[in-house]
DSSP file (Angstrom, degrees, kcal/mol; ACC not computed):
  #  RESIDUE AA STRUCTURE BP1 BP2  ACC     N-H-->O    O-->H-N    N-H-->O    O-->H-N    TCO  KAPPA ALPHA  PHI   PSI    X-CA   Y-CA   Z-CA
    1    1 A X              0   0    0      0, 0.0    51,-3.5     0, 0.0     9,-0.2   0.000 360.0 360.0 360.0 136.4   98.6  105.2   74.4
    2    2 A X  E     -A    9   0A   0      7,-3.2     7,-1.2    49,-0.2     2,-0.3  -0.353 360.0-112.2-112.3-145.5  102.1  104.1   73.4
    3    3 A X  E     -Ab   8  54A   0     50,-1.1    52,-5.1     5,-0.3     2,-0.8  -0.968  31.2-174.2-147.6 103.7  103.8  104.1   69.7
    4    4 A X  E >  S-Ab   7  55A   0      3,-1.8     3,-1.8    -2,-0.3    52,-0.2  -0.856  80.1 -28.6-107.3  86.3  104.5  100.1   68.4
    5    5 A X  T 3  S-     0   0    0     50,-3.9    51,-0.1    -2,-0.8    -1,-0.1   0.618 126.5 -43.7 111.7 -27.9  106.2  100.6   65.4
    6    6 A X  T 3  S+     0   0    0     49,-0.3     2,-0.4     1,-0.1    -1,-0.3  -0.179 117.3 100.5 113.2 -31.0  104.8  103.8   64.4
    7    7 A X  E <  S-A    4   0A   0     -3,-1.8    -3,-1.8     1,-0.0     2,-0.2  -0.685  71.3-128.3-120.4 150.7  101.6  103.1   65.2
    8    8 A X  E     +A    3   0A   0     -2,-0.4     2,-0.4    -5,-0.2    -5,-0.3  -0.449  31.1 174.6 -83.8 148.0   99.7  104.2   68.4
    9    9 A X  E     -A    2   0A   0     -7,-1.2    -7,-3.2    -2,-0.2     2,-0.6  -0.961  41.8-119.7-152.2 161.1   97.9  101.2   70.2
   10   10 A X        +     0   0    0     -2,-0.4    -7,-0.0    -9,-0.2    -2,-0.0  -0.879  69.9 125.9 -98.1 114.4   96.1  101.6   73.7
   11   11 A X        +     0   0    0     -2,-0.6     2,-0.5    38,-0.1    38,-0.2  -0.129  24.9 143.6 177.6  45.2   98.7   98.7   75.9
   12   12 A X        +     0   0    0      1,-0.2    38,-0.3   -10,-0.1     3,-0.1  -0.890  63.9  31.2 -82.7 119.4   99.8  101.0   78.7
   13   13 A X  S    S+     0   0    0     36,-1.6    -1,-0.2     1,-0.7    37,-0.1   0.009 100.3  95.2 118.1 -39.9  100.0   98.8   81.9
   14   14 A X  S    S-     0   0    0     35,-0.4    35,-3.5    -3,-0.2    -1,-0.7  -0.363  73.2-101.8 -85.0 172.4  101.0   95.6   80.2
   15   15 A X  B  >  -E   48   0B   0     33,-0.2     4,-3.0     1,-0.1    33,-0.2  -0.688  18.2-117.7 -84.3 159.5  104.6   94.2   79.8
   16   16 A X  T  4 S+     0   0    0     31,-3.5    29,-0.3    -2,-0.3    28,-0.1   0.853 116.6  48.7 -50.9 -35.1  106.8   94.1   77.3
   17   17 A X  T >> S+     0   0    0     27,-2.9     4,-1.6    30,-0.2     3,-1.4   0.954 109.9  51.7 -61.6 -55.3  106.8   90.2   77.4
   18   18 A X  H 3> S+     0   0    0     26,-0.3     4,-4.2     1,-0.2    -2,-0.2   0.937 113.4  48.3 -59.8 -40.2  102.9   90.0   77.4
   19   19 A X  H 3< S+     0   0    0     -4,-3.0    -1,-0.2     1,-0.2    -2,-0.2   0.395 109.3  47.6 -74.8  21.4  103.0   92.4   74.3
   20   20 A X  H X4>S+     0   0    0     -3,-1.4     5,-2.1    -5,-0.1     3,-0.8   0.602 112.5  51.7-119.2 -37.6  105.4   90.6   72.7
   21   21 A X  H ><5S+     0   0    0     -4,-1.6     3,-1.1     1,-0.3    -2,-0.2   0.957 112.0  45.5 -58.7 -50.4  103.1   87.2   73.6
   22   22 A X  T 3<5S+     0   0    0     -4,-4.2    -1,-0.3     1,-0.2    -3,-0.1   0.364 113.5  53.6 -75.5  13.4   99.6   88.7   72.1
   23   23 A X  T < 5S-     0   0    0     -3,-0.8    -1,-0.2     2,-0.2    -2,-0.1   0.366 114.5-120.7-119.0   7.8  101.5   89.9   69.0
   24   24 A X  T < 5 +     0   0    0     -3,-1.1     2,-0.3     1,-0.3    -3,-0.2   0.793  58.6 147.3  68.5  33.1  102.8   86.7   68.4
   25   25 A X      < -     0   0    0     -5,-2.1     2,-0.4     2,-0.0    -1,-0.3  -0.665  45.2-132.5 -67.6 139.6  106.4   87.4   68.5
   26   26 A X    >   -     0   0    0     -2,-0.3     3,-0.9     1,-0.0     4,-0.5  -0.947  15.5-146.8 -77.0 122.3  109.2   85.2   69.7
   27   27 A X  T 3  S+     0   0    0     -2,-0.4    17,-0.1     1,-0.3     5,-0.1   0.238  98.1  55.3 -84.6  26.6  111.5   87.0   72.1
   28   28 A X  T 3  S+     0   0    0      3,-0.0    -1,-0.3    13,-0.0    13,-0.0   0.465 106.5  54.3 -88.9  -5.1  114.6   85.3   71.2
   29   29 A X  S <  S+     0   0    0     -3,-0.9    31,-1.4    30,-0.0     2,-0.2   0.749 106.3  87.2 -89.0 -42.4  113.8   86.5   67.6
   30   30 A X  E     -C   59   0A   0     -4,-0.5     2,-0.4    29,-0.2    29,-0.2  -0.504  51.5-166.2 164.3 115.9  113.4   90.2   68.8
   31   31 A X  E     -C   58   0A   0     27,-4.8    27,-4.8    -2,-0.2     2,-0.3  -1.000  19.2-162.4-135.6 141.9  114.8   93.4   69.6
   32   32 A X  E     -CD  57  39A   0      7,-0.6     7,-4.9    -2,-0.4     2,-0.4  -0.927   7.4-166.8-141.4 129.2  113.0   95.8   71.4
   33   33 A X  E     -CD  56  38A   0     23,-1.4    23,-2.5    -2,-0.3     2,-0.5  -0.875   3.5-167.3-104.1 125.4  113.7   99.2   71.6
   34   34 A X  E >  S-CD  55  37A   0      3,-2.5     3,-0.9    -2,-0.4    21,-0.2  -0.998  80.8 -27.5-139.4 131.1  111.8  101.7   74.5
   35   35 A X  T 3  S-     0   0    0     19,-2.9    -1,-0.2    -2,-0.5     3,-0.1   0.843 126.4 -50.0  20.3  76.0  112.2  105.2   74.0
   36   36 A X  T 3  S+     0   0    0      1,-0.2     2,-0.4    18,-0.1    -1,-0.2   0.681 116.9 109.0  47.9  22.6  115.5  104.7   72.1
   37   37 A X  E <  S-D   34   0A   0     -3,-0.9    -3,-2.5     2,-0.0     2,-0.7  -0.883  70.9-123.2-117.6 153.7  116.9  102.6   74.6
   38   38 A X  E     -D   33   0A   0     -2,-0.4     2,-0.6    -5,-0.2    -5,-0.2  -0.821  21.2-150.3 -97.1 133.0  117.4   98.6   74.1
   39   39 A X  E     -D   32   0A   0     -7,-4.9    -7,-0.6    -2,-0.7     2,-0.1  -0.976  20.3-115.8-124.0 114.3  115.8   96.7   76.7
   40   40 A X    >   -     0   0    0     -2,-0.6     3,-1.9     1,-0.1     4,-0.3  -0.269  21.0-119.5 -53.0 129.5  117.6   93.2   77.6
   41   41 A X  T 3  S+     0   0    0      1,-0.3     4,-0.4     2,-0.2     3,-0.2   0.696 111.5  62.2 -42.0 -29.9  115.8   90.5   76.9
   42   42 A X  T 3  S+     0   0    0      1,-0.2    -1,-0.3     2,-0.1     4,-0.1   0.645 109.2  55.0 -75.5   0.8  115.9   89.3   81.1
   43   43 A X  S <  S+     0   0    0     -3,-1.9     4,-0.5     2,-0.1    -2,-0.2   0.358  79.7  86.5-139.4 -15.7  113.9   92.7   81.5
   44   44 A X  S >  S+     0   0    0     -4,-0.3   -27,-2.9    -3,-0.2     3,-0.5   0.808  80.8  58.2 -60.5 -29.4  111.3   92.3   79.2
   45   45 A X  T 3  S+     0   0    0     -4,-0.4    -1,-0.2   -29,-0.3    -2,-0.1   0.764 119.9  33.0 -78.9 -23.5  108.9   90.6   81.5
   46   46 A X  T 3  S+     0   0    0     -3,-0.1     2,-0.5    -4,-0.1    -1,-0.2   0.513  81.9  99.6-136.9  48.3  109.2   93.4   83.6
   47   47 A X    <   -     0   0    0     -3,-0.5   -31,-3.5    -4,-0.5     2,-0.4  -0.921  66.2-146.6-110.8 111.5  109.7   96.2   81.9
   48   48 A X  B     -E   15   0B   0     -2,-0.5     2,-0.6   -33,-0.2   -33,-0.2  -0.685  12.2-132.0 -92.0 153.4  105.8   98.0   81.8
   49   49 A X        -     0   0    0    -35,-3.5   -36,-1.6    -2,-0.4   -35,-0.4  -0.826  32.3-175.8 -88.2 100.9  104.9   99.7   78.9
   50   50 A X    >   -     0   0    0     -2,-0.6     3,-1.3   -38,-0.3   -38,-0.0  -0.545  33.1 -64.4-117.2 171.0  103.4  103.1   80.0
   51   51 A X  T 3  S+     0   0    0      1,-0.3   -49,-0.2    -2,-0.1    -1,-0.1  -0.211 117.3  16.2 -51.8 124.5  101.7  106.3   78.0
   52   52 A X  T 3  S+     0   0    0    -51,-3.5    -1,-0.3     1,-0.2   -50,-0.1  -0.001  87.7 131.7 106.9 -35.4  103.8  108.1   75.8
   53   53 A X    <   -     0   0    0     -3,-1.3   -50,-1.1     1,-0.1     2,-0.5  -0.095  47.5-144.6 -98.7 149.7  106.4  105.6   75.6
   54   54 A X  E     -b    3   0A   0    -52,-0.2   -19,-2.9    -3,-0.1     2,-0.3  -0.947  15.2-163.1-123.2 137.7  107.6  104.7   71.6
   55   55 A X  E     -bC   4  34A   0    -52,-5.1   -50,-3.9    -2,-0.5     2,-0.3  -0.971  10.8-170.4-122.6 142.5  108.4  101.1   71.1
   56   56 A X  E     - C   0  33A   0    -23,-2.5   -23,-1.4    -2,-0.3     2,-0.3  -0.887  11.3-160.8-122.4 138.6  110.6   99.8   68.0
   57   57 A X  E     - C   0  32A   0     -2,-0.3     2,-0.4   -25,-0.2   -25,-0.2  -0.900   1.5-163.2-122.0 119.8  110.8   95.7   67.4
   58   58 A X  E     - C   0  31A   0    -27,-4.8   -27,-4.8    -2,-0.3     2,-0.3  -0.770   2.3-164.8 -95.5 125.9  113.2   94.3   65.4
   59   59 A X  E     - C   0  30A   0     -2,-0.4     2,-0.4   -29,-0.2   -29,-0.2  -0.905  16.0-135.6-116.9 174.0  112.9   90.8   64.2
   60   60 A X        -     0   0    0    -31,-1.4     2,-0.3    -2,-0.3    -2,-0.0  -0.931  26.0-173.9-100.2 134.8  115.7   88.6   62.7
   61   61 A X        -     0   0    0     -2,-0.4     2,-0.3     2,-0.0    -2,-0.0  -0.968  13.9-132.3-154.9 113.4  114.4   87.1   59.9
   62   62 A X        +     0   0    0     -2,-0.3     2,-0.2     2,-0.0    -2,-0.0  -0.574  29.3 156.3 -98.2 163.1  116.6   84.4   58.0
   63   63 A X              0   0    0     -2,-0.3    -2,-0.0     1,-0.1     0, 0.0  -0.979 360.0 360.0-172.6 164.5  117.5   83.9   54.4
   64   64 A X              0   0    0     -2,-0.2    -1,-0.1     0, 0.0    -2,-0.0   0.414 360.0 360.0-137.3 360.0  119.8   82.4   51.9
């Protein structure tokens, strides 16, 4: 199990890129934080997401 957010979801084994695809994210939109670390956007497609591991996503969201 990792930590998305807060919340524990079973996606140990995938990447960060494929969990970013099934959650309907854009990854230019998106900053992603693994275990308090910022993980570059060239590195998300192969950065796996393993047990334990706490993930934060930030999205940019515009407004006027």
């Amino acid at each position: 199990m990792a930590t998305v957010n807060g919340r524990a979801e079973n996606i140990a084994g995938i990447t960060l890129g494929e969990y970013l695809a099934r959650a309907g994210y854009l990854p230019e939109r998106v900053v992603v934080e693994r275990n308090l670390e910022i993980v570059p956007r060239s590195m998300l497609g192969s950065t796996v997401i393993r047990d334990g591991d706490s993930i934060e996503i930030l999205q940019f969201v515009g407004g006027g």
